[in-house]
C-alpha positions in Angstrom: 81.3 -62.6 -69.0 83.6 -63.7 -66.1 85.7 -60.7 -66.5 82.8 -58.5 -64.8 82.4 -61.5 -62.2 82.5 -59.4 -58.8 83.9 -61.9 -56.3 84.6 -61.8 -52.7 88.6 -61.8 -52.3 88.8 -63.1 -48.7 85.8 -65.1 -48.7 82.3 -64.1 -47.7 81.5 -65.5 -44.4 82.1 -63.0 -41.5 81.2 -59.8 -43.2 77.6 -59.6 -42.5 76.4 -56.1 -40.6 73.1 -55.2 -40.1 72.0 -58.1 -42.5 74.4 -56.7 -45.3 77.3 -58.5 -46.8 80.3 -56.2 -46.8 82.8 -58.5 -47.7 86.2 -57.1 -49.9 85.8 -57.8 -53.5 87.6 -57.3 -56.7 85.6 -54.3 -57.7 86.7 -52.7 -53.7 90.2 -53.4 -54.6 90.7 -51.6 -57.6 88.9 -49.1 -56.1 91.2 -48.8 -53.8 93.8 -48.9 -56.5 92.7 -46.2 -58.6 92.0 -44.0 -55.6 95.8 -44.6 -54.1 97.0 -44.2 -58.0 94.9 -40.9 -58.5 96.3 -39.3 -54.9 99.8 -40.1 -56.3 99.2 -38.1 -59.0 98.0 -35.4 -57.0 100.5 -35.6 -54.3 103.3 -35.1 -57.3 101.6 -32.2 -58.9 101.4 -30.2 -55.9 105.1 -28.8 -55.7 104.0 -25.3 -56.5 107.8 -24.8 -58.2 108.3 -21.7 -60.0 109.6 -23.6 -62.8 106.7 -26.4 -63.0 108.4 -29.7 -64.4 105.9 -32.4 -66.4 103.9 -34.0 -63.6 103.1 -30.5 -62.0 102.6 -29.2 -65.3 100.1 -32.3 -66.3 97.9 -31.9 -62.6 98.0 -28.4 -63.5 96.3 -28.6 -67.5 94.3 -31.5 -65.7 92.5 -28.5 -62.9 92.7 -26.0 -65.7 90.7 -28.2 -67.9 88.0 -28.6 -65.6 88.3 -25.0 -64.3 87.4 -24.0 -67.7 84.8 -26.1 -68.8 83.0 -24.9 -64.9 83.2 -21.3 -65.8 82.0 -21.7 -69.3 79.2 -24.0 -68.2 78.2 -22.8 -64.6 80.3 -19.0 -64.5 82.3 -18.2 -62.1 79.8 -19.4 -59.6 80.9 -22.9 -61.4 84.5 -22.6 -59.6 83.7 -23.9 -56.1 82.9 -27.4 -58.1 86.1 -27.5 -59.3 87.3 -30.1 -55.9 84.6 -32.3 -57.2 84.2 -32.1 -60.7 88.0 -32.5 -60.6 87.8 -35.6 -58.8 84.9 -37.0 -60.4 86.7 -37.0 -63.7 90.1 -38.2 -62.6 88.4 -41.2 -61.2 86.6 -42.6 -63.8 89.6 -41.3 -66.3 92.2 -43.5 -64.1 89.5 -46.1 -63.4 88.7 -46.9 -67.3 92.5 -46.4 -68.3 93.8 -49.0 -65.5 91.2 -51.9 -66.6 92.4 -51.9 -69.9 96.4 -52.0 -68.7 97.7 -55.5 -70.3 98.4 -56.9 -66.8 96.9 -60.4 -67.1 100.4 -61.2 -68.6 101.6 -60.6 -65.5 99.2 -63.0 -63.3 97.2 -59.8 -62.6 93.5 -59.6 -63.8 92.3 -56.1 -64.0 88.7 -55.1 -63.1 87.1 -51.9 -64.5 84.7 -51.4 -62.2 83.3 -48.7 -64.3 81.8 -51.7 -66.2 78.8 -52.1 -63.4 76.1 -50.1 -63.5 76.0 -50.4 -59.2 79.5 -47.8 -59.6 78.3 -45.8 -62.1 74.5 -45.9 -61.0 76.4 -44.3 -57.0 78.3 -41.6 -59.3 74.9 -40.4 -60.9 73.0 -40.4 -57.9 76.1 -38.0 -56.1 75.8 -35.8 -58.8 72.4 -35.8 -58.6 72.2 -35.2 -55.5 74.2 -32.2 -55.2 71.7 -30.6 -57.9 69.3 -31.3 -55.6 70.6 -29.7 -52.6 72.1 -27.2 -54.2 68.7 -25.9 -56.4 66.7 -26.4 -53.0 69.2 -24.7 -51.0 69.8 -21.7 -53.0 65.9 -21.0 -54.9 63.6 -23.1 -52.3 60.2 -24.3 -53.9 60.9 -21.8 -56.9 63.6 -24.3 -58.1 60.6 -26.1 -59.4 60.3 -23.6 -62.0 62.8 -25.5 -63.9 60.3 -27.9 -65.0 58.1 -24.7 -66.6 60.1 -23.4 -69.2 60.3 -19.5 -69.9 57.6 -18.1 -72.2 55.3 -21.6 -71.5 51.6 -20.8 -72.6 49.5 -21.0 -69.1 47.7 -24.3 -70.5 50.2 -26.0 -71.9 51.6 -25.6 -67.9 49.8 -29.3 -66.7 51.4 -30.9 -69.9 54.9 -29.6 -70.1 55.5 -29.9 -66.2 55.3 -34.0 -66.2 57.2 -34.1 -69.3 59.9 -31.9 -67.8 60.1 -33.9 -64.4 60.2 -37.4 -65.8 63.3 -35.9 -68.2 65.0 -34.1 -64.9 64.8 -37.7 -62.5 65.6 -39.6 -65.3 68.6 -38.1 -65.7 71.0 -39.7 -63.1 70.0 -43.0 -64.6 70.9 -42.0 -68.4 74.3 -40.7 -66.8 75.1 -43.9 -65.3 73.8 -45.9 -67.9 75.8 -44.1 -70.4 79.6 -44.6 -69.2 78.5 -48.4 -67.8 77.3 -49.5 -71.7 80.4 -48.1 -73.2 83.0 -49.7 -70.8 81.1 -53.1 -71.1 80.7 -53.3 -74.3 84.8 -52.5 -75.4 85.5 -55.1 -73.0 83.4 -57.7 -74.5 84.4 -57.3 -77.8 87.7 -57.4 -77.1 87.1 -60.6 -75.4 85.6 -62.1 -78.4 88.2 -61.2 -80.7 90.8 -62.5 -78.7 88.6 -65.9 -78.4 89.1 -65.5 -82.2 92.7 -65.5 -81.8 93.1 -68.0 -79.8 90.3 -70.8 -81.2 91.9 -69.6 -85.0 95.5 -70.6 -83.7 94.6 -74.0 -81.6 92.5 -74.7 -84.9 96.1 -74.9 -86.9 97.8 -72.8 -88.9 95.8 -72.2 -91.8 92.9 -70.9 -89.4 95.8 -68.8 -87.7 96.4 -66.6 -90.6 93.3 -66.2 -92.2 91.3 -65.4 -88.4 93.4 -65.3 -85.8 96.1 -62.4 -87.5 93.5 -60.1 -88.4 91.4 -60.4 -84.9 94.4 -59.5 -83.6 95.1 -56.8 -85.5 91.5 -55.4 -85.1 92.2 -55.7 -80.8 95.2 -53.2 -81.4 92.7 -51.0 -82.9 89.9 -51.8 -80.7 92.5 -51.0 -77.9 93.2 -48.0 -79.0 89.8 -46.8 -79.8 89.3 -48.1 -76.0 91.8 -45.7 -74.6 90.2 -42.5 -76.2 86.4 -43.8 -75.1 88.3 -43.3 -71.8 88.9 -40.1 -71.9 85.8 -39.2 -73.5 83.6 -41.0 -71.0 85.1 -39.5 -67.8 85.1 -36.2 -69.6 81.3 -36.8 -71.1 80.2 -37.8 -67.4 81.9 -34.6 -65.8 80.3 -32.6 -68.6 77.0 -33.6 -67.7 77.1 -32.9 -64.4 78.4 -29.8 -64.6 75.7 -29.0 -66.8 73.1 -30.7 -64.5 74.9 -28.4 -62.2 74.3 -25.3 -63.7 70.3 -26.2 -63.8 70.5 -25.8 -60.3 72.7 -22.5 -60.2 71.1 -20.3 -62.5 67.9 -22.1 -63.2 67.8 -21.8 -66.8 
């Protein structure tokens, strides 16, 4: 489990403010990374050419992705989310895709922060948030009515209401819950095969062939598999919000 250590990079002592320690970790850094790699990738879509070459044209299916899936969740109230939805899913998309580059050849230990439940936890609770303010803000106390559903029988009222709320703030922890299990658990069972690969080989050559090649070629598939539970993680996370989203626009 040392590959979801979080560690302080430049020590620990010296960072303490208002009884916190703040100190720059691993899981900061390629935070940092992703968020320098993902403005890149804005920066370079955002020529506005007449003839749009690959990169403009790949920001450009990216926004119209999520444009889409706003206005056939939300409507076309759902298109002012676009900035955040946007972002939301680019991050964890780059954020999952960069932990599983084979750097460690290279010296470099990737850290897929998306693997804590702390990151993912803070990306629930935004989201959460912003149904919140945005229900409160736009239906006041009538935004409670989302807990009654339609067509409710007047004494089934007391029962249904609990059951409703306890499903509506329990939310934000399913969401985070969700994408942390999934990138935690690829990245431990790719860590056991290739202890498979490695213990079969140092064990001789007989071991080699008959455990260590077929771990290894179950990780090519497991990394694979990984790649797609990317995408479909960032996009399940920027689905559910949207849809948390839409709760709070047109109180359904």
């Amino acid at each position: 489990m040392h590959q979801f250590t979080i560690e302080p990079l430049f020590g620990s002592q010296g960072w303490e403010v208002a009884g916190f320690n703040i100190a720059f970790t691993n899981s900061a850094l390629w935070m940092a990374i992703t968020t320098v790699v993902l403005w890149v990738f804005v920066a370079g879509g955002m020529k506005r050419q007449l003839v749009p070459g690959r990169w403009q044209m790949a920001v450009e299916t990216f926004t119209s992705f999520i444009d889409d899936m706003l206005e056939a969740n939300i409507g076309k109230e759902g298109r002012k989310y676009v900035p955040y939805i946007f972002s939301l899913f680019m991050f964890i998309l780059f954020a999952n895709i960069l932990g599983l580059m084979p750097l460690g050849v290279l010296g470099v230990h990737p850290f897929t922060f998306t693997s804590h439940f702390t990151v993912t936890g803070v990306l629930a609770i935004i989201s959460f948030s912003i149904v919140l303010i945005v229900g409160f803000w736009k239906h006041g106390f009538h935004f409670f009515s989302l807990f009654v559903p339609h067509g409710t029988p007047l004494p089934m009222i007391p029962i249904i209401f609990p059951i409703e709320l306890i499903s509506f703030l329990v939310r934000p922890f399913s969401l985070g819950l969700r994408l942390f299990v999934a990138m935690m658990a690829g990245h431990v069972l790719l860590e056991v095969l290739s202890s498979f690969v490695i213990d079969g080989w140092n064990a001789g050559a007989q071991f080699g062939l008959l455990v260590g090649v077929p771990s290894f070629v179950l990780m090519i598939g497991i990394c694979a598999l990984e790649i797609l539970v990317a995408g479909i993680q960032a996009y399940v996370f920027a689905l559910l919000s949207s849809l948390y989203i839409n709760d709070a626009e047109n109180l359904h």
